[in-house]
C-alpha positions as CSV (number, residue, x, y, z in Angstrom):
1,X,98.2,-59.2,35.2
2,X,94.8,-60.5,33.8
3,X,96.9,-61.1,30.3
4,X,99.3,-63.3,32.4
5,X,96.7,-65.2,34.2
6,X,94.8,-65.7,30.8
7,X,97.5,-66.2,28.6
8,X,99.0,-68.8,30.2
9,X,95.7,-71.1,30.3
10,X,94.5,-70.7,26.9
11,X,98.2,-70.6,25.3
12,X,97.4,-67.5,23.1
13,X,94.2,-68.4,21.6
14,X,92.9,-65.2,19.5
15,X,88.9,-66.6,20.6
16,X,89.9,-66.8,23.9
17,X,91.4,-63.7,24.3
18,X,88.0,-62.1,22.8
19,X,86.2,-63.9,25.4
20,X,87.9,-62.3,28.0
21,X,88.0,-59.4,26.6
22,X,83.6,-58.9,26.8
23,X,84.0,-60.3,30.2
24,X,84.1,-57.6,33.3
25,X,83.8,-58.4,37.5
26,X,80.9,-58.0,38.5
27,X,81.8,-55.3,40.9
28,X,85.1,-53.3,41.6
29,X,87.3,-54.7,43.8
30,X,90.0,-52.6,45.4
31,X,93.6,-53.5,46.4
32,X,96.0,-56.0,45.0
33,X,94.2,-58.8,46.3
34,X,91.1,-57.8,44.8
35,X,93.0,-57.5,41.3
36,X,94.0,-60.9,41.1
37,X,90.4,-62.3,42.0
38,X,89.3,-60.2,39.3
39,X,92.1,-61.2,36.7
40,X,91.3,-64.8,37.5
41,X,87.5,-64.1,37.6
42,X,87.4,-62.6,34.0
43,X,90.2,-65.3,32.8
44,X,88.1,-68.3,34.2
45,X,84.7,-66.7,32.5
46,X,86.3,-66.0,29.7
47,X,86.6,-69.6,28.6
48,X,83.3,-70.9,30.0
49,X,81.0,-70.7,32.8
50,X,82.0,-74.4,33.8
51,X,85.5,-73.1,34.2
52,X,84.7,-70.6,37.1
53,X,83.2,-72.9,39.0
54,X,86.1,-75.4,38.5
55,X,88.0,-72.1,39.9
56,X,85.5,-71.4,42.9
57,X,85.8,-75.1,44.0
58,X,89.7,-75.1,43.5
59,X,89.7,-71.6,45.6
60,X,87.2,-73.4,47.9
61,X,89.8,-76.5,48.6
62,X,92.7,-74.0,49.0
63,X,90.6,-71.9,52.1
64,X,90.2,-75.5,53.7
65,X,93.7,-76.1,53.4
66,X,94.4,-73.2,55.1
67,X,91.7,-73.1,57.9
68,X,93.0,-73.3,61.0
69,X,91.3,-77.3,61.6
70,X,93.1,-78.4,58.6
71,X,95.1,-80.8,59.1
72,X,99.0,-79.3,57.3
73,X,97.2,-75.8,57.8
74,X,100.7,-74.4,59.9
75,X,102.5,-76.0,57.3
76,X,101.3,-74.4,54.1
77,X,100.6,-71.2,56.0
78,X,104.7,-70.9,56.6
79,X,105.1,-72.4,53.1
80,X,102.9,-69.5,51.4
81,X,104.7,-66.4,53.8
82,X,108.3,-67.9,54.5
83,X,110.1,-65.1,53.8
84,X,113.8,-67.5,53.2
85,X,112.2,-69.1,50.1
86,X,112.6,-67.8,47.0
87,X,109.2,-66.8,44.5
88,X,111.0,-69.8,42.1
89,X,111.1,-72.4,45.2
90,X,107.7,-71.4,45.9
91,X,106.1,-71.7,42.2
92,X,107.5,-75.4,42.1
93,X,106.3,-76.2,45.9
94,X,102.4,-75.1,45.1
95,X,101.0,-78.8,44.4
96,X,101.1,-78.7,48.1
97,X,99.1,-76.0,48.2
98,X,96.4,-76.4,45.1
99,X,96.8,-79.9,44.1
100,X,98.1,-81.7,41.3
101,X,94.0,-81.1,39.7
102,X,93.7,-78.2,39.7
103,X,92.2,-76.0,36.6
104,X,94.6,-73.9,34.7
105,X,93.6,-70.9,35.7
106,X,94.3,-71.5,39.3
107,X,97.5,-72.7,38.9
108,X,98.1,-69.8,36.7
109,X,96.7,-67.7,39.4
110,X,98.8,-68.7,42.0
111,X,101.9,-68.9,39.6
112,X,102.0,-65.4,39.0
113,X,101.2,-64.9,43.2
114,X,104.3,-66.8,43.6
115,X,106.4,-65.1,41.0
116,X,105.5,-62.0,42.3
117,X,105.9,-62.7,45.9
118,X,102.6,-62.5,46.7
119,X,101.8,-65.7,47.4
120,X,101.4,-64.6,51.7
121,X,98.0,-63.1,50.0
122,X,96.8,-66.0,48.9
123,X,93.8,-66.2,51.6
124,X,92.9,-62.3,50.9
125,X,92.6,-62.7,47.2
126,X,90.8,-66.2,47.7
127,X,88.1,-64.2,49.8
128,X,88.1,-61.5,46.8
129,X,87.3,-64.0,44.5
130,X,84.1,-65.2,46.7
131,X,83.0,-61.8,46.9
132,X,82.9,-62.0,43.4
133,X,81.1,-64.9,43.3
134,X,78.4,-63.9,45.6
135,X,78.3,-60.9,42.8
136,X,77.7,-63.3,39.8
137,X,75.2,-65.5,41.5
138,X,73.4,-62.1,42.6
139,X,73.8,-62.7,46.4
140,X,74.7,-60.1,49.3
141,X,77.8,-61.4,51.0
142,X,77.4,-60.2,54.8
143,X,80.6,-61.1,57.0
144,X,80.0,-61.5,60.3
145,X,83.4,-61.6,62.2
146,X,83.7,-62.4,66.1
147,X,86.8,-62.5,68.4
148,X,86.5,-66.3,68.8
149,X,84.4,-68.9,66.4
150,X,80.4,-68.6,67.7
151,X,78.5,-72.4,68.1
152,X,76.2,-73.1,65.2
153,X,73.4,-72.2,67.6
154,X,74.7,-68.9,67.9
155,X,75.6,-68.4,64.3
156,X,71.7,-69.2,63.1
157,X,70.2,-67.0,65.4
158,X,72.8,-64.2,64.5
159,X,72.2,-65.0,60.9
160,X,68.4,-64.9,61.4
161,X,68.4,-61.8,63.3
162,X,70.6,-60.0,60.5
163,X,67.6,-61.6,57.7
164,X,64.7,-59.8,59.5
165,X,67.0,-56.1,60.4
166,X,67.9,-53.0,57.9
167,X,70.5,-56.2,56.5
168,X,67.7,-57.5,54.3
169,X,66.8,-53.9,53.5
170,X,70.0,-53.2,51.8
171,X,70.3,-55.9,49.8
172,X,67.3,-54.9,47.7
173,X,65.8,-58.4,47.8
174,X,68.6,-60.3,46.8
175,X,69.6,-63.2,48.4
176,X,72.0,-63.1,51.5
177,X,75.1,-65.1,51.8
178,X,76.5,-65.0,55.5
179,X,80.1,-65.8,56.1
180,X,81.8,-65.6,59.5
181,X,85.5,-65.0,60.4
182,X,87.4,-64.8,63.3
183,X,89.6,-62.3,64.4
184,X,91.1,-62.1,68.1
185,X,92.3,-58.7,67.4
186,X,88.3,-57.4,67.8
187,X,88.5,-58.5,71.5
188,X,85.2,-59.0,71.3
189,X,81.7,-58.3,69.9
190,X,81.2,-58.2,66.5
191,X,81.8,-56.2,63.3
192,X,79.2,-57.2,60.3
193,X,80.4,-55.9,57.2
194,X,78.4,-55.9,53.9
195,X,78.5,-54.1,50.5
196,X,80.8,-50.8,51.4
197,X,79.3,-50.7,54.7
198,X,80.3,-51.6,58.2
199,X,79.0,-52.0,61.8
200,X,81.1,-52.0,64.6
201,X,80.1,-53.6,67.8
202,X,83.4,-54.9,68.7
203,X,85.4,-54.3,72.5
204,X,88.0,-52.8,70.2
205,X,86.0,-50.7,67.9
206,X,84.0,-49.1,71.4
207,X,87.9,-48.6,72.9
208,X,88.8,-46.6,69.7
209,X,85.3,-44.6,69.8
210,X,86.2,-43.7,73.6
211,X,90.0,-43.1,72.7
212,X,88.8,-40.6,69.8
213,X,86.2,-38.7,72.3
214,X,88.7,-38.2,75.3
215,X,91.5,-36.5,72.7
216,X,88.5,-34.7,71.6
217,X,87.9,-33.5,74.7
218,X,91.5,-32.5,75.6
């Protein structure tokens, strides 16, 4: 996969393929998702610095695209998991998606997504790659994700209340990045993930907790 990605960009170059080859994620991602972001990630740090963050900002224009205020978001977002087209109609239908600028490496990337019909992961291995990212710059990504989108208000003094608790603790001084998602299917609450840990204050996670206690007690 990362010989793909890489390949294709630097068109066989013996230099570029030692490049790659000293270059390693930052951390491990799991999952195929994760696997592109890294193939990507070492293929777009393999040719230079300036290249990843031409990736990042491509990666960053593609999440926009797709966020539920853009403006053809329904569009692409049926374009990237319509299951009636085929991986070759999709590869030539991606300027839609990534632009007609984009670096090589993220067409590359989302060539090989599309070839492999993969493409409907497109926003899971874009996240990937940020986590990534947050890795290089030597942050702690902390995703804070709520039922329905909180006010800025509410964000800052979630945010700032996360900064002062065992958050800050865990991230061993490094600088916190916050994120926040949304996902109706929490029902409410909140569940703040970071690193390889999880809290759970959502109405769905306390309905599973209660669920798990009355079988218990059965």
């Amino acid at each position: 996969m990362v010989a793909r990605i890489f390949s294709k960009a630097l068109q066989q170059s013996t230099r570029g393929y030692a490049s790659q080859a000293a270059v390693k994620p930052p951390i491990l991602l799991n999952g195929l998702p994760g696997k592109y972001a890294s193939s990507a990630y070492v293929a777009a740090l393999g040719k230079s610095e300036r290249t990843l963050q031409a990736v990042e900002k491509d990666l960053q224009a593609v999440q926009a695209n797709l966020g539920p205020n853009a403006k053809d978001a329904a569009k692409l977002q049926t374009f990237i998991s319509n299951p009636t087209l085929s991986n070759k109609d999709k590869v030539a239908g991606l300027e839609q998606l990534i632009g007609n600028k984009s670096d090589t490496i993220t067409r590359n990337l989302f060539e090989v997504l599309a070839e492999n019909g993969r493409l409907g992961d497109a926003e899971k291995v874009v996240e990937e790659f940020f986590r990534l990212m947050a890795a290089h710059r030597g942050e702690v990504e902390v995703t804070i994700t709520s039922a329905a989108p909180l006010d800025k208000s509410h964000s800052q003094r979630l945010e700032q209340a996360l900064s002062s608790s065992g958050v800050a603790k865990a991230s061993g001084g490094q600088k916190i990045k916050f994120n926040h998602k949304v996902n109706p299917s929490i029902q409410g609450g909140l569940v703040v993930d970071f690193g390889d840990r999880s809290v759970d204050l959502s109405v769905a996670g306390k309905v599973r907790r209660l669920n798990a206690l009355l079988q218990e007690s059965v």
